[in-house]
N, C-alpha and C positions, 0 to 999 in steps of 0.2 A: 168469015171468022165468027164461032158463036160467042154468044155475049158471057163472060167470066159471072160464075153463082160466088153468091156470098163466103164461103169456104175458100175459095180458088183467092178471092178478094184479103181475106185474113192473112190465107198463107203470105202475100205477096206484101203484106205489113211487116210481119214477124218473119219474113225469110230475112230480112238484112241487119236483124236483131243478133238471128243467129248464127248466122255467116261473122259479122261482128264479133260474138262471144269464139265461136273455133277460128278464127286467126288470130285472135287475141292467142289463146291458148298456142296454139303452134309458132307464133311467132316468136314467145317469150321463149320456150324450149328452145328455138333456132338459134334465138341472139345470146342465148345463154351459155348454149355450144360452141358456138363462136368464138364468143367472148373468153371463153374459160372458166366459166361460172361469176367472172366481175360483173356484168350487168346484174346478176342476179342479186347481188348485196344489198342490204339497205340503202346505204349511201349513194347506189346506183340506180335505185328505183324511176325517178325523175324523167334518167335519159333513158333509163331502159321503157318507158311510157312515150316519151316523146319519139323515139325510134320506130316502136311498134305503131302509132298514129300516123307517122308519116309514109309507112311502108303501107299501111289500112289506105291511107288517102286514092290513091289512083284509080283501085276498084270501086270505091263508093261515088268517083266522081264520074266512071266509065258509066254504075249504074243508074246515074242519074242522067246523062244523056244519054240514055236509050230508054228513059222513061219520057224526056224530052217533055216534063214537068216542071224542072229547073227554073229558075230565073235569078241570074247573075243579075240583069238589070244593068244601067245605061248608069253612067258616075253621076251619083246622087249630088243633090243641090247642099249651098252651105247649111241651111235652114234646118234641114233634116239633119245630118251629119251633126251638128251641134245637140239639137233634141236627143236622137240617138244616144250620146254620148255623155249629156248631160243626166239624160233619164236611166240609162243603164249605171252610174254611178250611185247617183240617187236611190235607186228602188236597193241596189244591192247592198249598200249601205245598211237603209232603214230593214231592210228585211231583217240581214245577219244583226243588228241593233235588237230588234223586237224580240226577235228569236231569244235572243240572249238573257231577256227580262224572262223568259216562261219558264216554267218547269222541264221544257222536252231536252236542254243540255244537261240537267240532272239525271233522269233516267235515261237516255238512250245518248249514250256515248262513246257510237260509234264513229258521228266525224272527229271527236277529240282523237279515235286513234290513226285517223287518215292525218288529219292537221299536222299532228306530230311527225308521222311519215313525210309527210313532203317539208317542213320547215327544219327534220334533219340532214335534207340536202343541199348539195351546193345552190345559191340564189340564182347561176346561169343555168343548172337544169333547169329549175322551177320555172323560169323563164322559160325554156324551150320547151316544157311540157305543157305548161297551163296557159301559157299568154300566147304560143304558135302553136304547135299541132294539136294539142285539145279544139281549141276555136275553130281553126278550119274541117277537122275532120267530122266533131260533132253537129258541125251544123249543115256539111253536107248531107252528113247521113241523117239526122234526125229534123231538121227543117225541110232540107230539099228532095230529100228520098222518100223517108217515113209520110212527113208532111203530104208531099204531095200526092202519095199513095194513098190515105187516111183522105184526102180531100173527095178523091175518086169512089172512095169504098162507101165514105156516108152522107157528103153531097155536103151537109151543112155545115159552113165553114167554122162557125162559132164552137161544132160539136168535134169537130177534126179539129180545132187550136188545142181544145183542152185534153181531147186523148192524150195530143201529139206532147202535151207539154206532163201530163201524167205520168207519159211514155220516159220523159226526159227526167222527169224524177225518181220514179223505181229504177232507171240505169246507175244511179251514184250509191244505190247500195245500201243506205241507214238513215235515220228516218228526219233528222236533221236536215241533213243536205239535200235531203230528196224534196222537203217542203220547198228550203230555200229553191232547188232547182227548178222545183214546179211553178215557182211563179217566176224565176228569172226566162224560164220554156215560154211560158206565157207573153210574157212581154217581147223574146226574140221572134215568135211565130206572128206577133201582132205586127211588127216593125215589118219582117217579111211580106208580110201579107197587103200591109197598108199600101209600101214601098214597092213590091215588085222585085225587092234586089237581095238578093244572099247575100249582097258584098255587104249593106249593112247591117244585118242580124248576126255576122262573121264579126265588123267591126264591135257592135254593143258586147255579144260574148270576148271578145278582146280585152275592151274596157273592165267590163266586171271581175275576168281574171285578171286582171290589173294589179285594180284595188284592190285586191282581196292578198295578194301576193307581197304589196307593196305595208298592209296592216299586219301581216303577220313577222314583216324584217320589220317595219318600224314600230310594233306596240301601241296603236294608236289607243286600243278600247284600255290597254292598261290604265294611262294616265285621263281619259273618261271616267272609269268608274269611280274616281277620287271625288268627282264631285257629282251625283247623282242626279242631278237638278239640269247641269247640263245635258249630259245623258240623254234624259229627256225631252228633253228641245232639240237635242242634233236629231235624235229618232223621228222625231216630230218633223220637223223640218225637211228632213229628206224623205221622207215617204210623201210629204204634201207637195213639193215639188217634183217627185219622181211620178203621182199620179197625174200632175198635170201636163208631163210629157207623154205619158201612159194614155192620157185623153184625147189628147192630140193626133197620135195614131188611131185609136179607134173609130174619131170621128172622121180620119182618112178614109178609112176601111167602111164608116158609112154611106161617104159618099161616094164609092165603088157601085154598091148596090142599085 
C-alpha cells in the first residue's frame, strides 16, 4: 500500500467536516418533512439539533473505528474525573467571565443571537441538545476522528492539539464562541490526550455544557455584575484554578513523552 502525500492527508481531515456540514443539511430537510415543518420552528430548534446529532452519531463513530485511532480508554480513576470536572467548570466559567469584560460582545454579536436561540426553548431540549448529543457527537468527530487524523498528518502533537482545537472554534460559527471554543477544544484535546479516554473529554464537554445551560436559566452573571469587584475575583479565581487543572493534564501529557 503506498504511503498517502500530504493532499490525500488534508482531504482525510476535512472529509468529515464535510460530510458533517451535508448531513447536517439533509437531515434538517428530512426531519422537517417529517415533522410537518414543526421541527423547523424556533421553539423546535433544540430538538431539532439534538435529533440531527444523534442521527450524525453512528457514522462518525463507525468512522472512527475504521480509523482505529480512537481511544475510549479503560474507566478513568476518581482523581482525574474530579480534575476533569472541576477544571472544565472552571476554565469555562473564567473564560465566558473574561470574555464578557472585552470589547468582542460589543461588536461581534453573533453569539448573543445564538444564546437567545437556544434559551427561547424548552430547558429539556437544551438539555437534550447541548448537554447529550452536542458532547458525544462533537467529540467523537472532532477529538477522536479530526484529532486523530491531524495527529497522523503533522506528527507533533502540540501542533495537532491546536489545529484540532482552532478546527473546533471556526465550527461554532462567530467570533465569540469560537474563542471561547477554541480554548474549551484545547483543554478537551489535552484531557484526551493526557488520559488516553474520550469517555472523559465527552465528560469535561458535558460539564461545560452544563454550566453554561444552567447560567443562562439561572442569571447567574446578572446578579455578578451588581457588584463589580466580585466579578473580578470569581473571574480570577476560576481561571487560577482552572489552569491548575489545565496543568495537571499537560504535565500528564509530559510525561508520556
Amino acid at each position: 500500500m503506498r504511503e498517502q502525500g500530504i493532499p490525500d492527508k488534508i482531504w482525510r481531515v476535512l472529509f468529515p467536516i464535510l460530510l458533517y456540514d451535508l448531513l447536517a443539511m439533509i437531515l434538517t430537510k428530512l426531519l422537517g418533512m417529517i415533522s410537518g415543518g414543526r421541527l423547523l420552528e424556533q421553539s423546535a430548534a433544540m430538538w431539532l439539533t439534538a435529533l440531527k446529532n444523534m442521527l450524525m452519531l453512528p457514522v462518525f463513530c463507525r468512522m472512527l473505528q475504521k480509523d482505529e485511532k480512537g481511544r475510549w480508554g479503560k474507566i478513568p480513576n476518581i482523581k482525574n474525573i474530579f480534575l476533569v470536572i472541576l477544571g472544565a467548570v472552571c476554565i469555562s466559567r473564567g473564560i465566558n467571565y473574561f470574555l464578557s469584560l472585552t470589547f468582542l460582545p460589543y461588536y461581534f454579536r453573533g453569539y448573543q443571537v445564538v444564546s437567545e436561540e437556544i434559551i427561547s426553548c424548552s430547558f429539556l431540549s437544551q438539555i437534550a441538545a447541548t448537554v447529550v448529543a452536542a458532547p458525544l457527537l462533537e467529540e467523537v468527530l472532532m477529538r477522536g476522528v479530526i484529532y486523530g487524523r491531524l495527529r497522523e498528518t503533522v506528527r507533533e502533537p502540540r501542533a495537532a492539539m491546536f489545529i484540532s482545537a482552532l478546527i473546533f472554534g471556526l465550527f461554532h460559527g462567530n467570533v465569540v464562541q469560537g474563542i471561547y471554543a477554541f480554548v474549551m477544544g484545547l483543554f478537551f484535546v489535552q484531557v484526551y490526550e493526557a488520559c488516553n479516554s474520550l469517555f472523559l473529554a465527552i465528560l469535561a464537554h458535558i460539564v461545560v455544557n452544563s454550566t453554561s445551560v444552567l447560567a443562562g436559566k439561572l442569571r447567574w452573571t446578572e446578579n455578578l455584575y451588581r457588584d463589580i469587584g466580585v466579578y473580578y475575583l470569581l473571574t480570577a479565581g476560576y481561571l487560577l484554578i482552572g489552569m491548575f487543572c489545565w496543568k495537571y493534564f499537560c504535565r500528564r501529557n509530559e510525561e508520556k513523552v
